[in-house]
Structure formats: C-alpha cells, structure tokens
C-alpha positions, 0 to 999 in steps of 0.5 A: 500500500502506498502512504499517499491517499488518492484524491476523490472521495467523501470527506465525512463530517462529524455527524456523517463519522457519527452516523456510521454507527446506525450503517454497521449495526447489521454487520455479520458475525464471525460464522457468518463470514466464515460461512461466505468464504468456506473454501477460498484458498487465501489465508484470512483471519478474523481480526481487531475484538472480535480475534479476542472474542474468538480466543475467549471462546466467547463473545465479552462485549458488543462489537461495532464492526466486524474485521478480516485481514487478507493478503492483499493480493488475494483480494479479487477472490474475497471480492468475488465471494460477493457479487451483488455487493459494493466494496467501498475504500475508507481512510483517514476520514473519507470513504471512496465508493465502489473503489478503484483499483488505484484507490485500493492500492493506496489504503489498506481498509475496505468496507463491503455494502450492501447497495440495497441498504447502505449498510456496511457488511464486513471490513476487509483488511488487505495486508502486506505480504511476501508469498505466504509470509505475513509482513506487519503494517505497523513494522515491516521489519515483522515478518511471520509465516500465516501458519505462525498468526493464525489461531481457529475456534473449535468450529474452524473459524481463523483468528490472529493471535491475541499477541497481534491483535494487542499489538495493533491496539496499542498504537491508540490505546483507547479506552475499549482497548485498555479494556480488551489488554486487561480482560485478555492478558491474563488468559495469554500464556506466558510465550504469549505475553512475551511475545507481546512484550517483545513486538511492543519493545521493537514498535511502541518503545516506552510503552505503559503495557510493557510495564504491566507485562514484565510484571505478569511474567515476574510472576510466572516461569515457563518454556518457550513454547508458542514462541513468535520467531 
C-alpha cells in the first residue's frame, strides 16, 4: 500500500463519522463470514475484538464492526465471494465508493455494502505480504509465516493471535482497548505475553503495557513454547 491517499472521495463530517454507527449495526458475525468464504484458498483471519472474542471462546462485549485481514493480493477472490455487493475504500476520514483499483492500492481498509441498504457488511483488511509470509503494517521489519498468526475456534473459524491483535491496539490505546489488554492478558500464556512484550519493545518503545507485562511474567516461569520467531 502506498502512504499517499488518492484524491476523490467523501470527506465525512462529524455527524456523517457519527452516523456510521446506525450503517454497521447489521454487520455479520464471525460464522457468518466464515460461512461466505468456506473454501477460498487465501489465508484470512478474523481480526481487531472480535480475534479476542474468538480466543475467549466467547463473545465479552458488543462489537461495532466486524474485521478480516487478507493478503492483499488475494483480494479479487474475497471480492468475488460477493457479487451483488459494493466494496467501498475508507481512510483517514473519507470513504471512496465502489473503489478503484488505484484507490485500493493506496489504503489498506475496505468496507463491503450492501447497495440495497447502505449498510456496511464486513471490513476487509488487505495486508502486506511476501508469498505466504505475513509482513506487519505497523513494522515491516515483522515478518511471520500465516501458519505462525493464525489461531481457529473449535468450529474452524481463523483468528490472529491475541499477541497481534494487542499489538495493533496499542498504537491508540483507547479506552475499549485498555479494556480488551486487561480482560485478555491474563488468559495469554506466558510465550504469549512475551511475545507481546517483545513486538511492543521493537514498535511502541516506552510503552505503559510493557510495564504491566514484565510484571505478569515476574510472576510466572515457563518454556518457550508458542514462541513468535
């Protein structure tokens, strides 16, 4: 993804942003969208809070949205899952409808609509990649096989390890994500958390969750087994 936005689009105003809300109420839950894309080839993977949800083993809170991650260039056979529908770009406060080749090549979110409502389906994330070698959109110097981020319920639905979704939270660290670290950390395993503990010392340097980490580890000895490499 390139870091210039394209031009174009539909800036949104506060009560347009606000106004969101009403059109992602309808969203589709993780089996529902495991449900659409049962057999496409393409590694994905439920993301954001409703990953933590799946690594509960149940759902802990209302979600606003729903979110999956793709490699990007795996997006035409995601895409051709839904015909009917309308897969709109969204980034840094504008929307572009029925996005463009170009305009998906410079952000990375990308909102399924349906057109007969305007109501807003399932995000897609589209990923950077190499191969078969998931590459970090926070750090790219972060690179992992999709069988090393890829965790799935009992019923086979995919879902990135909590280690990354935490990572990807605490850039903004807003208050749901504070509370997604607090309700998820003590159900990680020790690799978990520091694997956590590492990834935040090499993107967010400094950052107040790693205090807290060190302190859970303290208190707690293992193998490094589940260890990110």
């Amino acid at each position: 993804m390139s870091e210039q936005l394209p031009g174009g689009g539909i800036a949104l105003s506060p009560d347009e942003t606000e106004a969101l809300h009403a059109r992602w109420s309808r969203c589709w839950t993780p089996s529902e969208v495991a449900q659409q894309l049962t057999g496409i080839s393409a590694p994905w993977y439920v993301a954001a809070g409703w990953a933590l949800d799946l690594f509960r083993g149940r759902q802990t809170r209302a979600h606003g949205d729903i979110e999956i991650a793709i490699p990007a260039a795996s997006f035409p056979e995601v895409r051709d899952r839904f015909p009917g529908y309308v897969f709109d770009a969204a980034g840094s406060g504008r929307i572009w409808e029925d996005a463009t080749p170009e305009v998906l090549a410079a952000v990375h979110q990308t909102w399924l609509r349906d057109p007969a409502t305007g109501n807003y389906l399932l995000d897609v994330f589209r990923e950077p990649h190499d191969g078969d070698t998931w590459i970090c959109r926070r750090d790219e110097r972060i690179r992992l096989p999709y069988s090393r981020i890829i965790a799935h319920t009992q019923d086979g639905i995919p879902y990135l390890v909590p280690e990354l979704v935490l990572l990807f939270k605490a850039k903004h660290a807003r208050r749901k994500d504070r509370s997604d670290f607090d309700a998820i950390v003590p159900h990680m395993s020790p690799a978990q958390r520091e694997n956590l503990n590492d990834l935040l010392g090499r993107v967010h340097p400094g950052h107040p969750w790693v205090t807290e980490l060190q302190h859970h580890q303290a208190h707690e000895h293992g193998g490094d087994s589940g260890r990110l490499q």
